[in-house]
C-alpha positions in Angstrom: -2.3 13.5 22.4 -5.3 11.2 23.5 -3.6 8.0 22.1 -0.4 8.8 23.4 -1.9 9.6 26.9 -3.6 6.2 27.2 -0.7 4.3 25.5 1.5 5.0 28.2 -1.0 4.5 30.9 -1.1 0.9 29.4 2.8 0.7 29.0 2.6 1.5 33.0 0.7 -0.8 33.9 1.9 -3.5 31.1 5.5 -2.9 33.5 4.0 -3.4 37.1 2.3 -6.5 35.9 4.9 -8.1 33.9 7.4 -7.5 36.7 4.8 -9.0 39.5 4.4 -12.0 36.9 8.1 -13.1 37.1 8.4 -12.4 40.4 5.5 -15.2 41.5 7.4 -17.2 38.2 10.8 -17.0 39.9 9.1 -17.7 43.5 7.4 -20.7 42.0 10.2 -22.0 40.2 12.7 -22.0 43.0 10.1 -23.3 45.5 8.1 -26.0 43.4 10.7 -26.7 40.7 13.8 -26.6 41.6 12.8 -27.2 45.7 15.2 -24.5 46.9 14.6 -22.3 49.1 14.0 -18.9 47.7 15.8 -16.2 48.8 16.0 -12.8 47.1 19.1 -11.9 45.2 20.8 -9.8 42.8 19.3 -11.8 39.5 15.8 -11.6 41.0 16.0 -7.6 40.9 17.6 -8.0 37.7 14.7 -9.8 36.0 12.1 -7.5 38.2 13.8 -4.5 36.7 14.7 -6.2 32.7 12.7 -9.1 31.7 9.3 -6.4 32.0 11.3 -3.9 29.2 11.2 -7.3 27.4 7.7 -7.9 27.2 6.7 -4.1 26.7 9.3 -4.9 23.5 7.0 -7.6 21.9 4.0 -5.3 22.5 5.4 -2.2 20.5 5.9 -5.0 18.2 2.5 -6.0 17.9 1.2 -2.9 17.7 -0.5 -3.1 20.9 0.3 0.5 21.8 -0.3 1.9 18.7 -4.1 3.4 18.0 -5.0 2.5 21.3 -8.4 3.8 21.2 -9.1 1.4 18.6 -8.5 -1.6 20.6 -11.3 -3.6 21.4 -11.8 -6.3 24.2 -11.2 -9.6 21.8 -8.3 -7.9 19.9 -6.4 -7.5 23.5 -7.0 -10.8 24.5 -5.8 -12.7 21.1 -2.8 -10.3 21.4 -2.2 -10.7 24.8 -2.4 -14.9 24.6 0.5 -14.4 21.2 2.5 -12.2 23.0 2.8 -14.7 26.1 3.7 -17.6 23.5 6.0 -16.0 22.1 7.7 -14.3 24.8 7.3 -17.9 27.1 9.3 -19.7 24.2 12.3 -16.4 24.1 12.5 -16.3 27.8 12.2 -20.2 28.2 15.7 -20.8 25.9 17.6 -17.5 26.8 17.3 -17.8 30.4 15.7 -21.0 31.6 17.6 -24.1 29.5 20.3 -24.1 31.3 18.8 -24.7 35.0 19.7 -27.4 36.9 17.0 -29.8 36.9 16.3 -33.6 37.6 14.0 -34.4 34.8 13.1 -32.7 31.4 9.4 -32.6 32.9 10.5 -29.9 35.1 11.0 -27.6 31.9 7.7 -28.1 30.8 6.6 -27.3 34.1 8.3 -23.6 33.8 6.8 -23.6 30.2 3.5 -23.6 31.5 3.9 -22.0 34.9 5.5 -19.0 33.0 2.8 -18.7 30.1 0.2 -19.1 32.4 1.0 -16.9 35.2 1.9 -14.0 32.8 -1.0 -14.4 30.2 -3.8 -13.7 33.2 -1.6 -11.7 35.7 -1.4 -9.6 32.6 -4.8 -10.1 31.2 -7.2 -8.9 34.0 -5.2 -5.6 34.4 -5.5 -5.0 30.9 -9.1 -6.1 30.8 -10.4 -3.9 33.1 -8.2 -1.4 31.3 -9.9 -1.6 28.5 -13.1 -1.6 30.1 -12.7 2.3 31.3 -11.2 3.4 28.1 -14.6 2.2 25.9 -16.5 3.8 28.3 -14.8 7.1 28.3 -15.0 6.8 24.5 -18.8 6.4 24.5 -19.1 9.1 27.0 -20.0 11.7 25.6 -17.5 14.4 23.8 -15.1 11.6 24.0 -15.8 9.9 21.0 -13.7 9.9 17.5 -13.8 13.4 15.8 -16.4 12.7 13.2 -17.1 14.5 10.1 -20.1 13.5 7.8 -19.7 14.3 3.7 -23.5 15.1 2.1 -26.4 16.1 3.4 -28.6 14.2 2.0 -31.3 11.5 3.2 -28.7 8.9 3.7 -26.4 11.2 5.8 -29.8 12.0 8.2 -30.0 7.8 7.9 -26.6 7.0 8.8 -26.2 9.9 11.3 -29.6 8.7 13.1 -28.5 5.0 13.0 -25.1 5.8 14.8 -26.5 8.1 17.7 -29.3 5.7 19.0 -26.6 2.9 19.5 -25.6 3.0 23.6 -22.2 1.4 21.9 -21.6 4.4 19.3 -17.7 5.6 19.6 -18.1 8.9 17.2 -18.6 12.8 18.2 -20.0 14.2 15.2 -18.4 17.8 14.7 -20.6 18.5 11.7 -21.1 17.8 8.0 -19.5 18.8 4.8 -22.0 19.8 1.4 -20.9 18.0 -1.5 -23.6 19.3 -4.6 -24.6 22.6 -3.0 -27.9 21.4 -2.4 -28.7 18.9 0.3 -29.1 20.5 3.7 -30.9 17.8 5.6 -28.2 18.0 8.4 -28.7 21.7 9.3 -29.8 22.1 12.7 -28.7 18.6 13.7 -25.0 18.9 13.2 -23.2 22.1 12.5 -22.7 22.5 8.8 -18.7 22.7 8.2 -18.1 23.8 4.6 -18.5 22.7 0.8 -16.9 19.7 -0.2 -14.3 22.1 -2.3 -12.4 23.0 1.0 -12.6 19.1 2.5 -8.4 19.4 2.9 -9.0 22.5 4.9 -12.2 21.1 7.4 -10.6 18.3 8.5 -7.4 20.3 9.4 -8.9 22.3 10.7 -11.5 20.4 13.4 -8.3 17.3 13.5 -11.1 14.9 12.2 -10.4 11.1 13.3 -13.1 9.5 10.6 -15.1 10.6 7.6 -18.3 9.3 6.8 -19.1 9.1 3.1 -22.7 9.5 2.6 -22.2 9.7 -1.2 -24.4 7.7 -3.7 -22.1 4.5 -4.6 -23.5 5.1 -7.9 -21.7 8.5 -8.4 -18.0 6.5 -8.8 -16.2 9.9 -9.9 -17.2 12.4 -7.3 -16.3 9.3 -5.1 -13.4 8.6 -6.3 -12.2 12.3 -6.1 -13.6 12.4 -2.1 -12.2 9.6 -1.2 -8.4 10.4 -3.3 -8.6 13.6 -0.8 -9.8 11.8 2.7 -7.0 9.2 2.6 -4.0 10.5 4.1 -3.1 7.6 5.9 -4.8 8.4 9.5 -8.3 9.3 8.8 -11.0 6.5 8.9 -13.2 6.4 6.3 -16.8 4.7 6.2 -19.5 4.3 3.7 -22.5 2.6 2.5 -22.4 -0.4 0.7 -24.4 -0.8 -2.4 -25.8 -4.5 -2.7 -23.5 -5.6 -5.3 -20.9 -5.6 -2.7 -23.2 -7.1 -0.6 -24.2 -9.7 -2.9 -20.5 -10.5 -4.0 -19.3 -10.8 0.0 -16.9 -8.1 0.3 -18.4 -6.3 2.9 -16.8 -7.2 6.1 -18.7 -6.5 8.9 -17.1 -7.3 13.0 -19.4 -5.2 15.3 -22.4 -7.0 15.7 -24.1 -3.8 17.2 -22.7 -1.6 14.8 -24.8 0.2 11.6 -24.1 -1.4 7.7 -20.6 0.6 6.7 -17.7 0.1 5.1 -14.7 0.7 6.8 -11.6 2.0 4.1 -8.5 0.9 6.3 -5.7 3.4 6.0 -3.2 0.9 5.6 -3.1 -2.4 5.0 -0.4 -3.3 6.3 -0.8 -4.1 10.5 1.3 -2.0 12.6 3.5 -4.9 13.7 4.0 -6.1 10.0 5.5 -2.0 9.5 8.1 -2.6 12.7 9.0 -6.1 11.1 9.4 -4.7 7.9 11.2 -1.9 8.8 13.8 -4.3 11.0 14.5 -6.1 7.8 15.2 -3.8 5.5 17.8 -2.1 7.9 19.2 -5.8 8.5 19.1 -6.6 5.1 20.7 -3.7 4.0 23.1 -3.3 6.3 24.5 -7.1 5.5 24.3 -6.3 1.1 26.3 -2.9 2.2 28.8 -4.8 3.7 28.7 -8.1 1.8 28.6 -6.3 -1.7 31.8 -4.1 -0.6 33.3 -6.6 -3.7 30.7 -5.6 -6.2 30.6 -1.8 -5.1 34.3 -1.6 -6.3 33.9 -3.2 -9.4 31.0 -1.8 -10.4 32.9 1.8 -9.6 36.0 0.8 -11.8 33.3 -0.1 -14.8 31.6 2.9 -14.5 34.5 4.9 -14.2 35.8 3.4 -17.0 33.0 3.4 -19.4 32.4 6.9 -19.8 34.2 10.5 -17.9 31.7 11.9 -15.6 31.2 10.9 -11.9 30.1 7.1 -10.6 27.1 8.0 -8.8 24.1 9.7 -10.0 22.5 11.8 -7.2 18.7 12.8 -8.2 16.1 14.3 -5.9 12.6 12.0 -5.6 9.5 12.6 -3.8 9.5 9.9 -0.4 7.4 9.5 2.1 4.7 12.2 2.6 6.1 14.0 0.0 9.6 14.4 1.4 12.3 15.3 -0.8 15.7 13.2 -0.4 18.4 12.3 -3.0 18.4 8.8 -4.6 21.5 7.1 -5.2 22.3 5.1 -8.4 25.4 4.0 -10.0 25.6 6.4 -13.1 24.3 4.8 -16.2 23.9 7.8 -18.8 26.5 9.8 -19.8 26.7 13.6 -18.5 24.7 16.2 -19.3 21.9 13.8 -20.3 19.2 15.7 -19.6 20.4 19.5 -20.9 17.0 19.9 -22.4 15.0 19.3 -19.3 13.6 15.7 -17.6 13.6 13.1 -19.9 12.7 9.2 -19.8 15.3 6.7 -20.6 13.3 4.7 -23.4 14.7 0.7 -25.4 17.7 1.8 -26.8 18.2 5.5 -25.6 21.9 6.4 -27.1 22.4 8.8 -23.5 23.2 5.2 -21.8 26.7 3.8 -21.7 27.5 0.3 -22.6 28.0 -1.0 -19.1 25.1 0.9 -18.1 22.8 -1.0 -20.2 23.6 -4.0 -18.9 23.6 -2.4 -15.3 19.6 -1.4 -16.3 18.8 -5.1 -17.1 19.8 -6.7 -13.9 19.1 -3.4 -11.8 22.6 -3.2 -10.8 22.5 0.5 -10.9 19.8 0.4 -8.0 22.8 -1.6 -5.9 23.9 1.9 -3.7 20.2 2.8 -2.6 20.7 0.1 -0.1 22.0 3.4 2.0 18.9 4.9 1.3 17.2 2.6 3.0 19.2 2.5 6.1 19.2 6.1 6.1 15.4 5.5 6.5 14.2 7.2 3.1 13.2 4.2 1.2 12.7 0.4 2.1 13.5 -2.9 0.4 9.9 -2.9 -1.5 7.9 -0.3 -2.0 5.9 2.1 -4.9 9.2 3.2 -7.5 9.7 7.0 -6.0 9.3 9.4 -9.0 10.5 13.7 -9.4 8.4 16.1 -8.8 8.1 17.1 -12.4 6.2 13.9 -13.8 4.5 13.1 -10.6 2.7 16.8 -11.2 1.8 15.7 -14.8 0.2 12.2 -13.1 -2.1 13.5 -11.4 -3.6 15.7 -13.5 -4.5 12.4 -15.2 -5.2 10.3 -12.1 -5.1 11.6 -8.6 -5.2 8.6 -7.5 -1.1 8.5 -8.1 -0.8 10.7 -4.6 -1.5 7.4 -2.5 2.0 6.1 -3.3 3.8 8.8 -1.3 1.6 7.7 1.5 4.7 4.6 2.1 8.8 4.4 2.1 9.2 4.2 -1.6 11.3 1.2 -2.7 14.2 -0.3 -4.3 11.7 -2.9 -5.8 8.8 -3.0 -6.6 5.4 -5.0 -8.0 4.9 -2.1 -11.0 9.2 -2.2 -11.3 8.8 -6.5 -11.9 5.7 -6.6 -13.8 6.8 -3.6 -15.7 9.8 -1.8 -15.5 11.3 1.3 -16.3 9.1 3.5 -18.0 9.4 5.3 -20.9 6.4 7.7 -20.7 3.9 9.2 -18.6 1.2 6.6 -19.9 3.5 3.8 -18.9 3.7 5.6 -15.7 0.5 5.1 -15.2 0.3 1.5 -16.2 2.9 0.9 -13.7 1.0 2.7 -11.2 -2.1 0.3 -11.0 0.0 -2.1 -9.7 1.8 -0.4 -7.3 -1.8 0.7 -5.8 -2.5 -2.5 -6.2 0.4 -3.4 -3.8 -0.3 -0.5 -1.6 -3.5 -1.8 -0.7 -3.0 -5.6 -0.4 1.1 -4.7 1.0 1.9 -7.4 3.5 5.4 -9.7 4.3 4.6 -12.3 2.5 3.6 -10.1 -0.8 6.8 -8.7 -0.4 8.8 -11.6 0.0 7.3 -12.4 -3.9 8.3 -9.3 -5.4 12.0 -9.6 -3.7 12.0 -13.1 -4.8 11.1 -11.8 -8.3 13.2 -9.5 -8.3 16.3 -12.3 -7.5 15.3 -13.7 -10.5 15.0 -10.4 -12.9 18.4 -9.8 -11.6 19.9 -12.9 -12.5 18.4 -13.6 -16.2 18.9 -9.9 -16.6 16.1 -9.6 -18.2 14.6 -6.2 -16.9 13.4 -3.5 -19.1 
C-alpha cells in the first residue's frame, strides 16, 4: 500500500512535468526554430494531453515505479538522463522528422532542446521528490519492516551498528530464535518466535527484510533459513565471512551503510521482466500464426501414428505454485501412465514412432506457445514439473521451491544442457542449472539458451 501510494504520487507529478516540458519544447520550437509565431492549437493540447502518457510509458518500463521506496537519489538521476535519450530519439522520428525546416542543423537543435528541457524540468521535481520520501523513511516507524534471525552477539552487533546510523531505512519489529538459546536481543527488540515458525512471523508482522545473523560457518541451518526467507519480495541481508571478502564478492554501494550482504530477490531488473514479458507474447503470437503449417502437419502425424487424441493436456505447477494445464503434442500412446506417474526414459516403448522423433527436436513442446500468451509460462524459464515429483524433490533439496518463484518455460538452461529426465536424481541434476539460471537470469542469458535451443531443434539431437 506504501509503494503503491508513493508510486502514483510520482506518476502525478512525472505527468505535470512532462506535459509543462513539451509545452516550453513546442513554444521553443515554433518561436526559435521554425520562427513562427506560436499560437495555441488543437496539436498543442494533443501533445499536452498524450506525449506525457508516453513518457510515464518508458518509466513503467524501467522500473522506475516499481519498489519505490528503494530508489535512491543516483539511481533516479541515471534513470531519469536514459529515459530522456531514449524518449528524445522516439519522439524526435515519430513526430518531429517531418517538420519543415531550412537546414538539418535545425533538427539537432530540437534534439537537444527536447532532451534538455525534459531531462531537468523533470529532474528537479523528482529530486526533491525523492528528498521527502528518504526522509520519511528514516523517520521514525517509517522504515522497512525489519525482522532479525538469532540472537546472538552478532545480531546485538549488527542491530547496534544499524540504529546509530542518522541514514538507517529499517524499523526493527523484533527477532526470531534460531538454537533455543541465544537471547541477547530480549529487552531491545521484541522477541517474535523460534526459527521453526519463520513462514508464519513474517506473515504475520508483513516483514520487508530479514537479517541473517547466522554463523556463515553453519552452511545447512543457512541454507534451510535462507530456502524459507526467499519468496521473491523479502530482502535478505547477512554477514560476510572474509573468504568472500577476500575473493571480492561482496558488493557494497552505501558508503554509510554497515558490512552486509544483500541476497537480491531477483535478478533479473524490473524493466528486463516487462521486456521479457513483451517478447514472449510477440514472439509467440508471430510462431502461432506463422507455424499454422506445421501445427497441421504435425496433427495429421500424430493422428496418424497412434488412436488416442493429438494433444496431451497435463496439469504443472507455474508460477507461485499455480496450477495450469500444459499443452503438448501427444507423444505416448494412451493410457501410458495406468500405473501412476512415470518418466519417459532412452527408449521407453509407451512412445510412438513420430513421437520419438517429435522428443528429439522438441517439436512436441510446439503448442505451449499458447501457454505462454495465455501468461502461464514464458519463452525461457525453469522446465515446470507435477506436483507428485516436485513433492519427492524437495525432500531431497529444498532448494528445488525457488523455481516456482518465475513463469516456467518452454526452454530452458537444465532442458539444453540436459534434457528430459528420466529420474528424480536427474531431476536434480537438471535443477542446479536451472537455479543457476534463476539467479544469474537476464536477456542476454536468455537469448543463448533460445539460440541453443534453435540449434537442438535443428540437429535433433535432444534427449
Amino acid at each position: 500500500m506504501k509503494d503503491r501510494f508513493w508510486a502514483s504520487c510520482l506518476v502525478i507529478i512525472d505527468y505535470l512535468f512532462a506535459a509543462l516540458a513539451w509545452g516550453v519544447f513546442f513554444y521553443l520550437r515554433k518561436t526559435q526554430i521554425e520562427e513562427q509565431v506560436f499560437i495555441p492549437d488543437s496539436k498543442f493540447y494533443l501533445g499536452l494531453t498524450l506525449v506525457p502518457v508516453f513518457w510515464i510509458s518508458i518509466y513503467y518500463i524501467q522500473g522506475t515505479y516499481h519498489d519505490i521506496r528503494r530508489m535512491f537519489r543516483l539511481k533516479m538521476v541515471n534513470l531519469t538522463m536514459v529515459a530522456s535519450f531514449l524518449g528524445t530519439i522516439i519522439l524526435f522520428f515519430t513526430l518531429l522528422i517531418d517538420d519543415d525546416v531550412k537546414s538539418y542543423q535545425y533538427f539537432y537543435r530540437s534534439i537537444f532542446f527536447l532532451f534538455g528541457l525534459h531531462f531537468f524540468i523533470v529532474l528537479i521535481p523528482r529530486m526533491m521528490f525523492n528528498t521527502l520520501l528518504i526522509r520519511f523513511i528514516r523517520s521514525n516507524g517509517h522504515g522497512f519492516k525489519t525482522i532479525i534471525i538469532g540472537g546472538n552477539e552478532k545480531a546485538v552487533d549488527i542491530y547496534n551498528e544499524l540504529i546509530q546510523q542518522q541514514q538507517n531505512t529499517n524499523f526493527f519489529i523484533g527477532y526470531v530464535n534460531v538454537n533455543g538459546k541465544d537471547t541477547l536481543l530480549d529487552g531491545v527488540v521484541p522477541y517474535l518466535g523460534h526459527a521453526n515458525n519463520l513462514e508464519e512471523i513474517m506473515s504475520r508482522h508483513d516483514a520487508e527484510e530479514v537479517i541473517l545473523a547466522v554463523e556463515s560457518s553453519d552452511h545447512n541451518r543457512l541454507k534451510d533459513i535462507i530456502s524459507r526467507v526467499d519468496n521473491g519480495r523479502i530482502r535478505m541481508k547477512l554477514l560476510p565471512d572474509m573468504y568472500a571478502i577476500l575473493s571480492g564478492s561482496v558488493e557494497m554501494t552505501n558508503i554509510y551503510g554497515a558490512l552486509l550482504i544483500e541476497i537480491i530477490p531477483d535478478a533479473m531488473p524490473f524493466g528486463q521482466q516487462q521486456v521479457k514479458r513483451l517478447i514472449d507474447v510477440v514472439i509467440s503470437l508471430l510462431a502461432v500464426i506463422c507455424l499454422i503449417p506445421f501445427y497441421l502437419f504435425s496433427a495429421l502425424a500424430v493422428k496418424l501414428s497412434s488412436p488416442g487424441p493429438i494433444f496431451f493436456l497435463q496439469e504443472r505447477v507455474g508460477i507461485n505454485g499455480k496450477i495450469f494445464s500444459i499443452i503438448k503434442f501427444r507423444t505416448m500412446y494412451i493410457n501410458s501412465e495406468e500405473q501412476g506417474p512415470q518418466l519417459s526414459s532412452e527408449g521407453d516403448p509407451r512412445i510412438t514412432p513420430i513421437g520419438r522423433f517429435m522428443r528429439k527436436t522438441r517439436l512436441d513442446e510446439f503448442p505451449q506457445f499458447v501457454n505462454v500468451l495465455l501468461g502461464q509460462m514464458s519463452l525461457v524459464g525453469p522446465r515446470p514439473e507435477r506436483q507428485f515429483y516436485i513433492d519427492q524433490i524437495v525432500q531431497v533439496e529444498p532448494q528445488y521451491i525457488h523455481l516456482t518463484k518465475v513463469r516456467p518455460g518452454i526452454t530452458s538452461w537444465g532442458q539444453v544442457k540436459y534434457g528430459y529426465a528420466e529420474n528424480v536424481e536427474q531431476m536434480l541434476q537438471r535443477m542446479k542449472f536451472d537455479l543457476i539460471y534463476l539467479k544469474n537470469r537476464s536477456l542476454a542469458l536468455d537469448l543463448k539458451i533460445m539460440f541453443y535451443t534453435v540449434i537442438i531443434v535443428i540437429k535433433a539431437k535432444g534427449k
